[in-house]
C-alpha positions in Angstrom: 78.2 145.1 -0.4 80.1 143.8 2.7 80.0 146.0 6.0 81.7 145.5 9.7 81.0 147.7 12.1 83.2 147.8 14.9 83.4 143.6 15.1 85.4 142.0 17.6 85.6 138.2 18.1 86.3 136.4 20.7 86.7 132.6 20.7 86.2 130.3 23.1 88.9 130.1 25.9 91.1 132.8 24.1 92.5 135.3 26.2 92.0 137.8 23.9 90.2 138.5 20.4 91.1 137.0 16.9 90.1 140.1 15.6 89.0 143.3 17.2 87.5 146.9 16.2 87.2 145.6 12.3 85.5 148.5 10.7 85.3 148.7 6.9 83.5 149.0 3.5 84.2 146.7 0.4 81.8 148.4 -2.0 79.9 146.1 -5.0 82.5 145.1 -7.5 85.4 145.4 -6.3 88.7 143.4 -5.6 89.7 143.9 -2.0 92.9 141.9 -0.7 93.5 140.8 3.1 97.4 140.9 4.3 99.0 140.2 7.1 101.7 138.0 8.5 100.3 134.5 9.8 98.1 133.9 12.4 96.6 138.0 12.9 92.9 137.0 12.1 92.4 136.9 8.2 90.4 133.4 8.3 88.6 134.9 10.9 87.7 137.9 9.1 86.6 136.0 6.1 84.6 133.5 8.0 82.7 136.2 9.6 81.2 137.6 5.9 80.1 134.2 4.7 78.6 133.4 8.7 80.9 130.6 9.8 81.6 132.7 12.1 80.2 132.6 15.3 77.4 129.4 13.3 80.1 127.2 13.3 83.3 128.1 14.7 81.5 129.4 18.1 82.9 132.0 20.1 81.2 135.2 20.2 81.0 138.4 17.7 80.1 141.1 18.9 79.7 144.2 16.8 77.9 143.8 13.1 78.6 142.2 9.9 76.3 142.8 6.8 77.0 141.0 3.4 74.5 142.7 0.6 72.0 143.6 3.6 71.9 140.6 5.1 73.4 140.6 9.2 75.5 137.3 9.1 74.6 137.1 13.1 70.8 136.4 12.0 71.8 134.9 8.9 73.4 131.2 9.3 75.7 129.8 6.2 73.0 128.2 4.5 70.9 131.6 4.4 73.9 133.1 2.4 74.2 130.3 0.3 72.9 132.2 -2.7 75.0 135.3 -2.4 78.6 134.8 -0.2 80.9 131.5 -2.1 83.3 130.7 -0.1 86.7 128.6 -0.7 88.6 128.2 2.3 92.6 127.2 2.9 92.1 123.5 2.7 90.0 122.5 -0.7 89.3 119.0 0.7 87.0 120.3 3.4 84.7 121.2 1.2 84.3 118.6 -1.5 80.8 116.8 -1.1 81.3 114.7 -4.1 83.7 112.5 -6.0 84.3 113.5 -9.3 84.8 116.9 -10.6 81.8 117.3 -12.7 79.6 116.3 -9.7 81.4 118.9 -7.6 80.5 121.9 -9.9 76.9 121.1 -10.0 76.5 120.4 -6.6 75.8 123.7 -5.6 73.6 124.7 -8.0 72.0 121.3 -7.4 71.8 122.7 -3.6 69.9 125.9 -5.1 67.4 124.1 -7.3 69.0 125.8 -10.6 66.9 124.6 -14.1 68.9 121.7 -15.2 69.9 123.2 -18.4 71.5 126.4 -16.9 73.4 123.9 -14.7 74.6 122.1 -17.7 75.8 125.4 -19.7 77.0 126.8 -16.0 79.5 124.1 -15.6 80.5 123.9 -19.5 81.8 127.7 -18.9 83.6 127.1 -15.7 85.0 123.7 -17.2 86.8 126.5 -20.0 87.3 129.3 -17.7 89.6 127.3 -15.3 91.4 125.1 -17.5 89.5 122.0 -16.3 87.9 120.1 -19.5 90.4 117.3 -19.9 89.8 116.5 -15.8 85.9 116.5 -16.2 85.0 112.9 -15.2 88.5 112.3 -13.0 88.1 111.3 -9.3 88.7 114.5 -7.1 91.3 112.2 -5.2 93.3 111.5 -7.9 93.6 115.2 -8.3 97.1 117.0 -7.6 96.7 119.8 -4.9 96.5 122.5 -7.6 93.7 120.8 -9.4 91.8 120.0 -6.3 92.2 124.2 -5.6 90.8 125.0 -9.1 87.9 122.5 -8.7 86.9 124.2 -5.2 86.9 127.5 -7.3 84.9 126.4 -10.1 82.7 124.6 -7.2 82.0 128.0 -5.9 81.6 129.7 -9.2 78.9 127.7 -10.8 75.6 129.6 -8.8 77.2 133.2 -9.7 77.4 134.4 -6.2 77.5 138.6 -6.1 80.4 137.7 -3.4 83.0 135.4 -3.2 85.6 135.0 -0.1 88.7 132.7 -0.8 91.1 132.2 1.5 94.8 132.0 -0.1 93.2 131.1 -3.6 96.9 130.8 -5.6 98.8 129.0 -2.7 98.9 125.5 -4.6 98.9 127.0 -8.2 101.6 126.9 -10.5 102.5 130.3 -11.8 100.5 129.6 -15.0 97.4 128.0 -13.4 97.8 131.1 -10.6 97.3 133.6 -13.7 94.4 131.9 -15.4 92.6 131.8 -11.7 93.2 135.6 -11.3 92.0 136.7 -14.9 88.6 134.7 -13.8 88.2 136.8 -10.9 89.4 140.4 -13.2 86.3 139.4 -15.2 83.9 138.6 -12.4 84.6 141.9 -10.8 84.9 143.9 -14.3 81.8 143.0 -16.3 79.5 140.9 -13.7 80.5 143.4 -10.8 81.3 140.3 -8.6 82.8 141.7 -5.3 85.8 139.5 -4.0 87.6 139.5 -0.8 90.4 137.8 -0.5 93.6 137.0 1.6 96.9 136.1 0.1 100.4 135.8 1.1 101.8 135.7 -2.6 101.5 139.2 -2.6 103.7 139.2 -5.8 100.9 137.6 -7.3 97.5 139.6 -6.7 98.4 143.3 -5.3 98.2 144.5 -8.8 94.6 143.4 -9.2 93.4 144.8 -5.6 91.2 147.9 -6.4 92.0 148.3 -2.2 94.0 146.3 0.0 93.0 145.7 3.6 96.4 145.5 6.0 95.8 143.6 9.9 99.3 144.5 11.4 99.2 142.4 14.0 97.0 139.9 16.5 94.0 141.8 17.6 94.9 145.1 15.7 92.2 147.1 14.3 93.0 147.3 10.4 93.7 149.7 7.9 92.4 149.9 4.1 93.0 151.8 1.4 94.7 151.9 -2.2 97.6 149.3 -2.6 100.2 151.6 -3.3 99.7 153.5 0.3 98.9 150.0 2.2 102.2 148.3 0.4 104.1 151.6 2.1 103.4 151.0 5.2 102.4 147.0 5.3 104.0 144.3 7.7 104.6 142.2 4.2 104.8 143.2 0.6 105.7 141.5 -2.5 109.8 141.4 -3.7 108.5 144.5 -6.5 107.6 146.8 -3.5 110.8 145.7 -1.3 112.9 146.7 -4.2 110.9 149.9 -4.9 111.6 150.8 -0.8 115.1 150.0 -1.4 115.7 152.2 -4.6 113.3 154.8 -2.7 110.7 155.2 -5.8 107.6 156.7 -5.0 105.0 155.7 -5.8 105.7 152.1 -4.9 105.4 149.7 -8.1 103.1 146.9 -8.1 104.2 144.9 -11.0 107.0 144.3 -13.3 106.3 146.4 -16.3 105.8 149.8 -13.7 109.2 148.8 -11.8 111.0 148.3 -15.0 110.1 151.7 -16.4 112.3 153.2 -13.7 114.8 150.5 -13.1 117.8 152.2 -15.5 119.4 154.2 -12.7 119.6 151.0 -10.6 120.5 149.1 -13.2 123.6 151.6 -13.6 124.8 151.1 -9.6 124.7 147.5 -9.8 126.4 147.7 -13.6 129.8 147.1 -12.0 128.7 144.7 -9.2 127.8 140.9 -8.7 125.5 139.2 -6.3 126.6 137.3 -4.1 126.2 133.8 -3.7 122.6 133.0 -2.6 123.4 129.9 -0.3 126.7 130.0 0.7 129.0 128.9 -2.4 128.7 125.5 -4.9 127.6 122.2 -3.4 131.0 120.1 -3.4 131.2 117.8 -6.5 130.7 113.9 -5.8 133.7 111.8 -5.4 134.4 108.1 -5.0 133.8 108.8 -1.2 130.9 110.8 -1.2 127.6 109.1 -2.0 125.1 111.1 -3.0 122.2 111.2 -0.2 119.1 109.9 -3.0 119.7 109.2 -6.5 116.4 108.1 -8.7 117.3 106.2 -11.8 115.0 105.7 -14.7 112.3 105.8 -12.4 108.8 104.8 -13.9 106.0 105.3 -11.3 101.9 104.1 -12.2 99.1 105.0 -11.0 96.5 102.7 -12.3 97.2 102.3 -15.9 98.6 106.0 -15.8 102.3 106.6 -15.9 102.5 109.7 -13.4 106.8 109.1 -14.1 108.4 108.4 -16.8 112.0 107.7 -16.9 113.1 110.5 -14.6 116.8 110.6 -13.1 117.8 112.6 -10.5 120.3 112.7 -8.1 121.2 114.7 -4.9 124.0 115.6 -3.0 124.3 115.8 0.7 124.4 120.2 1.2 122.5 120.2 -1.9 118.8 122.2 -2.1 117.2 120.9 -5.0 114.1 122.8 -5.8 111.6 120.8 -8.1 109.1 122.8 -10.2 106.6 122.4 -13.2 102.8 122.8 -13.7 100.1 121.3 -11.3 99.8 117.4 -12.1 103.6 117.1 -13.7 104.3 114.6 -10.9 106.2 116.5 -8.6 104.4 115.1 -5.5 104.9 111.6 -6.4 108.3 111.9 -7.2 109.0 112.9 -3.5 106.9 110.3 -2.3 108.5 107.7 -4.5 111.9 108.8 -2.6 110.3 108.3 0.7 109.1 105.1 -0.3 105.2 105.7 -0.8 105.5 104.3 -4.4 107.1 101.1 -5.3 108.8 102.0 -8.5 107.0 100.0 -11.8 111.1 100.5 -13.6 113.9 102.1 -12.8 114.8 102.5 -8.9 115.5 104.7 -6.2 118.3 104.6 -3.5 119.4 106.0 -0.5 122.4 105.5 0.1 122.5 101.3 0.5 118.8 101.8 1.2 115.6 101.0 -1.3 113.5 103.4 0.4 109.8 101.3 -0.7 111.6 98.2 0.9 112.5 99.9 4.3 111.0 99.8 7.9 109.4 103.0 8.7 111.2 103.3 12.0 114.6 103.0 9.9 114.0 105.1 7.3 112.7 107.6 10.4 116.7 109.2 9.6 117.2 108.9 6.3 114.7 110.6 4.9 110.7 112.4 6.1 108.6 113.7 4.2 106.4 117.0 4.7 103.5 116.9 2.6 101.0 118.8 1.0 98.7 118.7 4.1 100.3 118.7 6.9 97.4 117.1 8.8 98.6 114.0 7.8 101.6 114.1 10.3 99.3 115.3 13.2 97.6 113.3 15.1 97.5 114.6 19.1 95.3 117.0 20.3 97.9 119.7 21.4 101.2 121.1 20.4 102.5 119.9 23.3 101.9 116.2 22.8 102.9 116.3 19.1 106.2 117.9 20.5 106.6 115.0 22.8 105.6 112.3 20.4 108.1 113.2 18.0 110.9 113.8 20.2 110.3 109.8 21.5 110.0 108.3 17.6 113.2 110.1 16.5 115.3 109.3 20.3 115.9 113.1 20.6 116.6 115.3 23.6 113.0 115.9 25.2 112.5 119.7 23.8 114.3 119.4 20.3 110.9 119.4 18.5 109.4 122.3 20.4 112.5 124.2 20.1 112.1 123.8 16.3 108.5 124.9 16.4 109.1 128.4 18.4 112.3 128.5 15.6 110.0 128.2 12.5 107.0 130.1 14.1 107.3 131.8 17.2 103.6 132.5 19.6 102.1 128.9 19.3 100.7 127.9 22.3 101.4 124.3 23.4 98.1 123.6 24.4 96.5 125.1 21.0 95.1 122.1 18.7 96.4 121.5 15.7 93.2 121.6 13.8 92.9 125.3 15.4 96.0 126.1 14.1 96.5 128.4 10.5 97.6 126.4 7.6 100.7 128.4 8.3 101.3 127.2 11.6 100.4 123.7 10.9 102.7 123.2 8.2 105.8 125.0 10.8 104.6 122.4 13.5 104.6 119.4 10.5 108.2 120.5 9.7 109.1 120.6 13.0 108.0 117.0 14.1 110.2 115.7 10.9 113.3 117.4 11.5 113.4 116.4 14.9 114.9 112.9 13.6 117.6 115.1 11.7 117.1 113.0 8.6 120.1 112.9 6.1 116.9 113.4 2.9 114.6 116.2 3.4 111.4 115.9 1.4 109.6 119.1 1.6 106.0 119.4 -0.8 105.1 123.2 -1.2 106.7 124.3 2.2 105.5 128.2 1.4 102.0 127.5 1.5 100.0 129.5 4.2 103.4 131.1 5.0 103.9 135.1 4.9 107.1 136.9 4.4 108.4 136.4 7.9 107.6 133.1 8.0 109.1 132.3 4.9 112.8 134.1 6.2 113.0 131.5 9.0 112.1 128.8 6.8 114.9 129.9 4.8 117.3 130.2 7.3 116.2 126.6 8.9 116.9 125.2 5.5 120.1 126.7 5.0 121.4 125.6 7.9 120.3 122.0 7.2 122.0 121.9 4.1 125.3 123.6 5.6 125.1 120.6 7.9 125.0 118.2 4.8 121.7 117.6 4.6 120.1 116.7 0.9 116.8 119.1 0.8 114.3 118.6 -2.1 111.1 120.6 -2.5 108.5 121.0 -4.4 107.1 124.2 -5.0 105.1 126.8 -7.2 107.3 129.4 -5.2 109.7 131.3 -7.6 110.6 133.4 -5.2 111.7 130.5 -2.7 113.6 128.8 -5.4 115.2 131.7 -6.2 116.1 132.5 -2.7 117.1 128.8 -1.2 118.0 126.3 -4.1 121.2 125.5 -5.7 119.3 123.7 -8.4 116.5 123.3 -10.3 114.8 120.7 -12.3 111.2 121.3 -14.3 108.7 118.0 -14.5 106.2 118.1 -17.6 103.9 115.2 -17.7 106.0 113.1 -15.8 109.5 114.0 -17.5 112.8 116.1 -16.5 112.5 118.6 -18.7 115.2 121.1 -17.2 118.3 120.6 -14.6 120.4 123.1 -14.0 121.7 125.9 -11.6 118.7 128.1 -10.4 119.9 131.0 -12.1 120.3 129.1 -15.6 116.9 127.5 -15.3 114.8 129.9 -13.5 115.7 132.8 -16.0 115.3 131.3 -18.9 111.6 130.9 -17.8 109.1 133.2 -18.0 107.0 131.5 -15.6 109.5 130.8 -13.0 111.4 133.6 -13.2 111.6 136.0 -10.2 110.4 139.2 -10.2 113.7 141.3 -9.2 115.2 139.2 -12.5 112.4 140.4 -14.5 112.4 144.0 -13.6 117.0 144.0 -13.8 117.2 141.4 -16.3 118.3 141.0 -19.2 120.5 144.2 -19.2 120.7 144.0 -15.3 123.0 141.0 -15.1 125.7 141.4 -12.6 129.3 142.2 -13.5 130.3 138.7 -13.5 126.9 137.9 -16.1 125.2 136.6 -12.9 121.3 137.6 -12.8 119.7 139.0 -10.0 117.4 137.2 -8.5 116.5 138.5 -4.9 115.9 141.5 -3.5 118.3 140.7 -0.7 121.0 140.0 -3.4 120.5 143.6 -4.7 120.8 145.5 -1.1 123.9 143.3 0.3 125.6 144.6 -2.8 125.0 148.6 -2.6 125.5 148.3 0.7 129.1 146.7 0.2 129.9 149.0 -2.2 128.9 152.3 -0.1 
């Protein structure tokens, strides 16, 4: 169904090819998944099979790509309308309309579909991804997660034989993430849809991949074949295959239930054994002296006539990494805008410090507390690296080179003279973080920081963080990321329709969850508990142990 025979390309300027001596099959019906750590050409890759690629993107292919016998060189987007759907990294690009229902006819609208097949068309995809009760909401009132699910559907609706997505489960609660992949299990088992798509939640898809496509590295000519023998020799694999390498089974597990079923001799070495502590120790308790960096009390937040908060009290220490979880549209992103100061509170009240954050100067509140959002674009505004470097370094009165030193921290290889638009969501979102932390705020606000980031990535994100809170600095983030939770915070707490309904140490809370619960405490747990009654959570946990005890 799709074809590349030996395809380089080449964009304009570059000194050397996104991608290069791509040659590989992904026959009708199948599931094919695209890894690789950030910035090696996946996008690239996926824009050449629905023809954004050279059409719109420029540069030059060279070399040929066929999707269901049709070259994508001679074929422009709109000639593949009909058989390639396409969902790319950033949902919002491709909304053409303003409510949700509009959006799902829209392209079937484009391919002159009988009104009544339209009708029943979006009724099905309404059910299939969870999206009735959101029917006849403004997209822009949308969480990120429910924007993601509405670019899905969007694509669904015509029943294209191919679909590309690019990082489909990025901004997907665990749940939502599940329903979204069942869709696609049934589009590829009984309608013999043929997906490609590229992922860094590997813990997520590999188990669905009937082959997995690996690009090691810039310019690298890839490698395909079954999961098991890509995960064995891939740049990034999920924490199921880390742990399988580490307790040397073979064949590599994909998922839980497979890794579980030979888990009882490791569960016997680490028996007598505890993890260690994941973040270096217990946040020191609040006394008399030591204010807590944000505290949120009774907040109530509206949007319209909708109560997006209700009631919610939360407070953080300086050193402490709060991680804030819950479904898509529980009000997670509003709650760290509300302690930037992007929502005046309709009851209750936030503080920082001596500070109300919605009554602050933006220059002043520059240290006290930044934001990251969603999409980082909203933080960039210069047309290089460079100059978003410099910017920042002049609004927070830092040391000229303090926000480039952060970038080549976070993600080494960006050029200072690439555009940010240029840039992989990956890299954006490193360059976004970067420009914020160069003011050293005392509040770090960070809304899904893992998004677009591989495994790598991820590490040094870690590591920056940790060091921030060693140096006393409050973090809170919002994520669908168990694994990051797992890995970075010293807390928890779980929103439901605008309520705390969980606060507690990350081991208490995540485990008691089946939906946030990571998967080295799935496949140890419950009779894998450490000697002190401690879960395991990482896989890092689990190899700094048997290697103390050899």
């Amino acid at each position: 169904m799709i074809r590349f025979e030996d395809v380089s390309v080449v964009y304009d300027g570059a000194a050397k090819p996104a991608i290069r001596g791509v040659d590989l099959t992904v026959p009708e019906g199948e599931l094919a998944l695209l890894v690789g750590p950030s910035g090696v050409g996946k996008s690239t890759l996926l824009n050449a099979v629905c023809g954004l690629v050279p059409h719109f993107t420029g540069g030059t292919l060279r070399g040929r790509v066929t999707v269901d016998g049709r070259d994508t060189r001679t074929h422009p987007p709109r000639e593949l309308a009909d058989v390639v759907g396409t969902v790319g990294q950033d949902p919002l690009a491709h909304f053409v309309t303003d409510t949700v229902e509009d959006e799902l006819a829209y392209g079937m609208e484009s391919l002159g579909l009988p009104r009544d097949t339209m009708r029943r068309r979006v009724e099905e995809t309404l059910d299939l991804l969870g999206l009735t009760e959101l029917r006849d909401r403004p997209i822009a009132s949308l969480s990120g997660g429910q924007q993601q699910r509405v670019a899905i559907g969007s694509v669904l609706t015509p029943h294209p034989r191919v679909l590309v997505l690019d990082e489909p489960t990025s901004a997907l609660d665990p749940a939502a993430a599940e329903e979204v992949l069942a869709v696609l299990q049934r589009l590829v088992h009984d309608l013999g849809t043929t997906v490609l798509l590229a992922e860094h939640r590997l813990e997520r898809v590999v188990q669905y991949a009937d082959q997995v496509i690996v690009l090691p590295s810039p310019g690298a000519a890839p490698t395909a074949g079954a999961p098991a023998d890509m995960m064995a020799v891939s740049p990034v694999r999920p924490p199921v295959v880390a742990l399988g390498r580490l307790a040397g089974w073979s064949p590599l597990p994909l998922t839980v239930r497979d890794a579980r079923r030979r888990a009882a001799p490791l569960r016997e070495r680490l028996a007598n054994l505890a993890p260690a502590p994941r973040t270096g120790g217990r946040v020191p308790a609040l006394t008399p002296t030591r204010a807590p960096a944000a505290v949120a009390e009774r907040l109530t937040v509206r949007r319209g006539r909708a109560e997006v908060l209700r009631g919610v009290s939360l407070s953080v220490a300086a050193g402490e990494t709060v991680a804030l979880m819950g479904r898509n549209g529980a009000g997670k992103s509003t709650l760290l805008a509300a302690l930037v100061g992007l929502h005046r509170p309709a009851a209750g009240s936030v503080r920082l410090g001596d500070l109300a954050p919605h009554r602050t100067r933006p220059a002043e509140l520059l240290r006290h507390a930044g934001l990251v959002p969603q999409d980082p674009r909203d933080l960039l505004y210069a047309d290089t690296v460079a100059a978003e470097c410099t910017a920042a370094d002049a609004d927070a009165q830092a040391a000229a080179g303090t926000c480039r030193a952060l970038v080549a921290e976070l993600l080494p290889g960006v050029p200072d003279d690439a555009h940010p638009r240029d840039l992989s969501e990956g890299q954006r979102l490193a360059l976004a973080l970067a420009v914020v932390l160069t003011a050293r705020p005392r509040l770090l606000l960070l809304d899904e920081p893992t998004r677009g980031l591989d495994y790598a990535a991820k590490a040094r994100l870690v590591g920056v963080l940790r060091e921030l809170a060693a140096a006393g600095h409050a973090i809170v983030l919002a994520t669908h990321d168990v694994e990051l939770a797992a890995e970075l915070a010293h807390r928890v707490v779980i929103l439901a329709d605008g309520e705390v309904v969980a606060d507690g140490p990350t081991a208490e809370v995540v485990v008691a969850s089946p939906s946030f619960a990571p998967q080295v405490a799935k496949i140890l747990g419950p009779a894998g508990s450490g000697a002190e009654g401690t879960p395991w959570l990482t896989v890092a946990q689990v190899r700094d142990a048997l290697e103390a005890a050899a």
